[in-house]
C-alpha positions in Angstrom: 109.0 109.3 123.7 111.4 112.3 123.9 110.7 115.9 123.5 112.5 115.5 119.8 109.2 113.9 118.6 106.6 116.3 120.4 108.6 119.2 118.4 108.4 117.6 115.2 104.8 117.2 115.3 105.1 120.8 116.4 107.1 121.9 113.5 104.7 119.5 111.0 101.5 122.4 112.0 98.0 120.7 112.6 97.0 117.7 111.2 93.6 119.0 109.9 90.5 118.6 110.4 89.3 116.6 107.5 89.9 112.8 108.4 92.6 111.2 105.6 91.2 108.1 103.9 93.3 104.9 104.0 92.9 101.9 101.9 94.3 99.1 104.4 95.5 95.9 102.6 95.4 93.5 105.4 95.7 89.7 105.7 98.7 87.3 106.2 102.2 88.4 104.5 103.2 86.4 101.1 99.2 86.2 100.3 100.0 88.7 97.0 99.7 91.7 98.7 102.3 93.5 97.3 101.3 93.0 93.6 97.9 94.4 94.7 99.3 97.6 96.3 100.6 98.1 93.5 97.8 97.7 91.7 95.6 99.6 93.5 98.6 102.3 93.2 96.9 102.9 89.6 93.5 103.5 90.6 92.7 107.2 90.2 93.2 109.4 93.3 95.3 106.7 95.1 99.0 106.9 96.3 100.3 103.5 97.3 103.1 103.6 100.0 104.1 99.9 100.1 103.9 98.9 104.1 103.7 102.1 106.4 105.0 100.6 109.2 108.3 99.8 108.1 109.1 103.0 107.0 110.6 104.3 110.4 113.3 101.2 110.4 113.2 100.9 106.7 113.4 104.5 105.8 114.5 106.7 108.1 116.4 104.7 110.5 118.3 102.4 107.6 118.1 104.1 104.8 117.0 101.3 102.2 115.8 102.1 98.7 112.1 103.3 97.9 110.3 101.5 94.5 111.8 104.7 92.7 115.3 103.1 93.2 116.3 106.4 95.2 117.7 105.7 98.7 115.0 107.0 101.3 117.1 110.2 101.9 117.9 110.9 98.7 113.6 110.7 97.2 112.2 113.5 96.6 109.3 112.2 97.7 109.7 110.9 101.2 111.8 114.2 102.3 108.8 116.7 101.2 106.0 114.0 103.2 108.5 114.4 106.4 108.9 117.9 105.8 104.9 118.6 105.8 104.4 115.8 108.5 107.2 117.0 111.2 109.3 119.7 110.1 112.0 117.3 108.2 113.2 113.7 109.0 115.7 114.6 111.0 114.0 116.2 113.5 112.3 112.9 114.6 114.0 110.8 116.9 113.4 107.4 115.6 114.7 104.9 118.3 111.6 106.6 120.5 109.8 106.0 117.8 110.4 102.5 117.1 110.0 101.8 120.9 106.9 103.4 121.0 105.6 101.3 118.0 106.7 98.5 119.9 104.4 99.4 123.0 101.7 100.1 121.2 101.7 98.4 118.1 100.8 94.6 118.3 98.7 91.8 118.4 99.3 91.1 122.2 98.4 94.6 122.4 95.0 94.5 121.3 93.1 94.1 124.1 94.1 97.7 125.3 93.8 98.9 122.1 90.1 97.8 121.7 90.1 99.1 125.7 92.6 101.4 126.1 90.8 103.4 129.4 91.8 100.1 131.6 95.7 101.6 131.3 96.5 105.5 130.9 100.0 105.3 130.5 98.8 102.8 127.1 96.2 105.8 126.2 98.9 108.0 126.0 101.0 106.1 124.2 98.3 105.2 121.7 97.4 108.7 121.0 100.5 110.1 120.0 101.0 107.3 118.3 97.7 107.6 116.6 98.9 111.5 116.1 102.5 110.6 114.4 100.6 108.2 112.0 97.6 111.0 110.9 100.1 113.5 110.4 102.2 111.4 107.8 99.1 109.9 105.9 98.0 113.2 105.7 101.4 114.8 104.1 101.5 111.4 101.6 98.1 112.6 100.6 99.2 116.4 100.6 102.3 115.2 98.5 101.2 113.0 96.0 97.6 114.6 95.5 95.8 112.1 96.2 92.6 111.1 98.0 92.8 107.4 99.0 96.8 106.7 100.6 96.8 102.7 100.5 99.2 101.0 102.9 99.7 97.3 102.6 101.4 97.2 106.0 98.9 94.2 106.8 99.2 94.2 110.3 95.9 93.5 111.9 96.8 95.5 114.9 97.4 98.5 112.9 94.2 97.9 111.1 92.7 98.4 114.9 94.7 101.4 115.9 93.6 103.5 112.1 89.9 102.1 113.2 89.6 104.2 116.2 91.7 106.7 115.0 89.3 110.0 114.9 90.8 111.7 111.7 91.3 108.4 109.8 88.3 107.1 107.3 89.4 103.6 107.1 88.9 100.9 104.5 89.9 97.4 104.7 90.8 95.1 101.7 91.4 91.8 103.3 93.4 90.0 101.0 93.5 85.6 101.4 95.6 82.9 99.7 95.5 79.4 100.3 97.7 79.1 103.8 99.2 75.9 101.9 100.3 78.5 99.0 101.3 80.9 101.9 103.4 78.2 104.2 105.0 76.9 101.0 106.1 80.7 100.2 107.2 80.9 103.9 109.7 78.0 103.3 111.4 79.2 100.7 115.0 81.1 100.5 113.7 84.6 98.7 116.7 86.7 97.5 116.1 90.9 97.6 117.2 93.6 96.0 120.4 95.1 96.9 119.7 98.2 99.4 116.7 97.0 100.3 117.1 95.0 103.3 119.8 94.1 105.9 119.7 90.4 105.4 119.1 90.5 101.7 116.6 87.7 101.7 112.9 87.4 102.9 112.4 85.7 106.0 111.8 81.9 106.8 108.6 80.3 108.6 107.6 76.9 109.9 105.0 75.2 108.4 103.2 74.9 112.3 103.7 78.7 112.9 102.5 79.7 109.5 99.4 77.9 109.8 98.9 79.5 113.1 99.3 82.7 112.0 97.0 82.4 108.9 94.2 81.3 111.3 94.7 83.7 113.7 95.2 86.9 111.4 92.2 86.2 108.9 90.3 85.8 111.8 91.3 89.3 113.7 90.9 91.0 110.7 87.2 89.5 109.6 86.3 90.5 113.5 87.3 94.2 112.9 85.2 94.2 109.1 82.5 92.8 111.6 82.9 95.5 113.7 81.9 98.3 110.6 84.9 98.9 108.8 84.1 98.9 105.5 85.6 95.8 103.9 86.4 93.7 100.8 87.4 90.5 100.7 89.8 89.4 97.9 91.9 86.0 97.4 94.7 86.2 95.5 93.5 83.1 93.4 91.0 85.3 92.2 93.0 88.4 91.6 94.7 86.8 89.4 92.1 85.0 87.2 90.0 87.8 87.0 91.4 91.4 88.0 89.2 93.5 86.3 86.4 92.2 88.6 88.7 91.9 91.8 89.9 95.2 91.5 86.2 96.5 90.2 85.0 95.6 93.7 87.7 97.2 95.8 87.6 100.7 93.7 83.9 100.5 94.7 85.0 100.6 98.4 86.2 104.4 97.6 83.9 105.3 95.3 82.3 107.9 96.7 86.0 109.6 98.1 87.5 109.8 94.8 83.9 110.6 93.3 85.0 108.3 89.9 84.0 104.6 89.4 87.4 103.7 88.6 87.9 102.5 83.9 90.5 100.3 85.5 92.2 101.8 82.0 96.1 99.8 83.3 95.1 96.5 82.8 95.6 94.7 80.0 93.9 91.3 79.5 96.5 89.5 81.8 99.2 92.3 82.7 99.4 96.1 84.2 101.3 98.7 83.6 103.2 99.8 86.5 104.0 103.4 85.8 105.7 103.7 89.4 105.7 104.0 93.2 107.4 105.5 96.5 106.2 101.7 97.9 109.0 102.3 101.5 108.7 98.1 101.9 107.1 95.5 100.6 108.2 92.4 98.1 110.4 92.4 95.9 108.3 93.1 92.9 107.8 96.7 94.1 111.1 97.8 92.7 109.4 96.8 89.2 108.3 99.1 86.6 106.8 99.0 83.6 104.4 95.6 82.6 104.1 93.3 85.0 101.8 90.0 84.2 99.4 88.5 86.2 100.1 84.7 86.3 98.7 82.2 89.4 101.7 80.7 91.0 100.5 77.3 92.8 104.2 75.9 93.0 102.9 74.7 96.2 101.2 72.1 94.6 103.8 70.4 92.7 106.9 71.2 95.6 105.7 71.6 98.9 106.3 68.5 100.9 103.4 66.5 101.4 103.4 66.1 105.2 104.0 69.8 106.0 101.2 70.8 103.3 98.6 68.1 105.0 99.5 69.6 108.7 98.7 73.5 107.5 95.9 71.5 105.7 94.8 70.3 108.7 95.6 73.3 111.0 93.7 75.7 108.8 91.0 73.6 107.6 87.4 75.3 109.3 88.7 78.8 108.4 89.8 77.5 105.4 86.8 76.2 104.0 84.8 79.6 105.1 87.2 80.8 102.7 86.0 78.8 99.7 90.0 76.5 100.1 88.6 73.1 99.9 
């Protein structure tokens, strides 16, 4: 990284001493983690940023729309959390930024990550990474208020850098869905909201590399709630059918941060109220406001193609059945 980024953080003042806490949704992408950030958005004390890591390409270097509808520059919001994290947006260069995030953060990466003494150039690397990311959680925490920031960036190697992180307090929610529901998602052609992405659709996946991924990310992510990160393990399936007692469980995971058992007062038998967000990326439904209902969609079961829904069947079948998918 240049000298731009090492004045920024300059500018930003010290990160504190007080470690921010982070509710991490983690798990595999199209599993209904956007409609629970969202959700958990409402829980008192929480400010829900949509997925963190996408910010610097989303946000800063692009431009997109936040869930307020505002364009990144233009949100009140995001320009106060920059000012109080670095000085202002623009003094951040974010190509360095972006190529450090590529150095450090990812799966093939986690083996220095979990080691990172065995390179120093990594180390370095790692902890100003590690530095950039404390000092923004912190000024969305500063910002909005709140006590609990949740990021639903899902990435399991971010999961691993906020775990060592010093003046993080980290909190996993590792969200599941069936991997047949999540290829079948995969598969389809997803339009977006205008000014909200480049393409203006979601992105495809095989069948074969879906099913990989599903193994391979549940699995990286139950290691690290092995490891004694507080965690909570919530499928979508039963999100859905019964949020007040999904959700019950997570608000339980910060508890004692917020110091409130949390009434769960925005639910409504089967629907929430959405009263807003500054959600930088995520689904599409994050640019929704007002009631949103909670209904199961199992599409897959009636359109996914029977071959490709017996290989991820197949693929993902011991992990799977862990997982209560039978």
């Amino acid at each position: 990284m240049t000298g731009q980024v090492s004045e920024a953080e300059q500018a930003g003042g010290s990160p504190g001493t007080a470690p921010v806490t982070v509710l991490y949704v983690c798990g595999m992408p199209r599993s209904g983690s956007t409609l629970l950030d969202l959700m958990l958005g409402q829980f008192v004390g929480h400010c829900d940023v949509g997925e963190l890591f996408y910010l610097w390409q989303s946000g800063v270097e692009r431009n997109f729309r936040c869930a307020c509808g505002e364009h990144f520059d233009a949100c009140p919001f995001w320009g106060e959390v920059g000012r109080r994290a670095y000085g202002g947006w623009s003094r951040i260069d974010v190509a360095d930024v972006r190529a450090l995030q590529r150095r450090v953060d990812a799966t093939a990466r986690l083996p220095l990550i979990l080691n990172p003494g065995l390179s120093p150039a990594f180390r370095r690397d790692l902890d100003r990474y590690t530095e950039l990311l404390t000092r923004l959680y912190r000024a969305v925490a500063e910002v909005s208020g709140a006590k609990v920031v949740v990021d639903s960036t899902k990435r399991p190697s971010l999961a691993y850098i906020l775990a060592r992180a010093p003046k993080i307090d980290l909190r996993l929610v590792h969200v599941l869905r069936d991997p047949r529901g999540v290829a079948y998602s995969w598969s389809q052609v997803v339009e977006l909201p205008e000014g909200t992405s480049a393409k203006g659709r979601m992105n495809q996946r095989s069948a074969r590399l879906t099913a990989r991924r599903w193994v391979t990310v549940n699995a990286m992510v139950a290691a690290l709630g092995r490891s004694g990160v507080p965690r909570v393990v919530v499928r979508y399936e039963d999100l859905v059918r019964d949020p007040r007692g999904e959700l019950g469980r997570i608000a339980a995971l910060t508890a004692d941060v917020t110091g409130v058992v949390d009434p769960l007062a925005f639910l409504r038998d089967n629907e929430f109220e959405q009263a807003g967000s500054h959600a930088v990326a995520g689904g599409r439904i994050r640019m929704r406001t007002g009631a949103i209902s909670l209904a199961l969609d199992e599409k897959w079961r009636r359109e996914y193609a029977p071959g490709r829904r017996r290989l991820v069947g197949a693929m993902t079948w011991p992990l799977r059945r862990r997982y209560g998918y039978r």
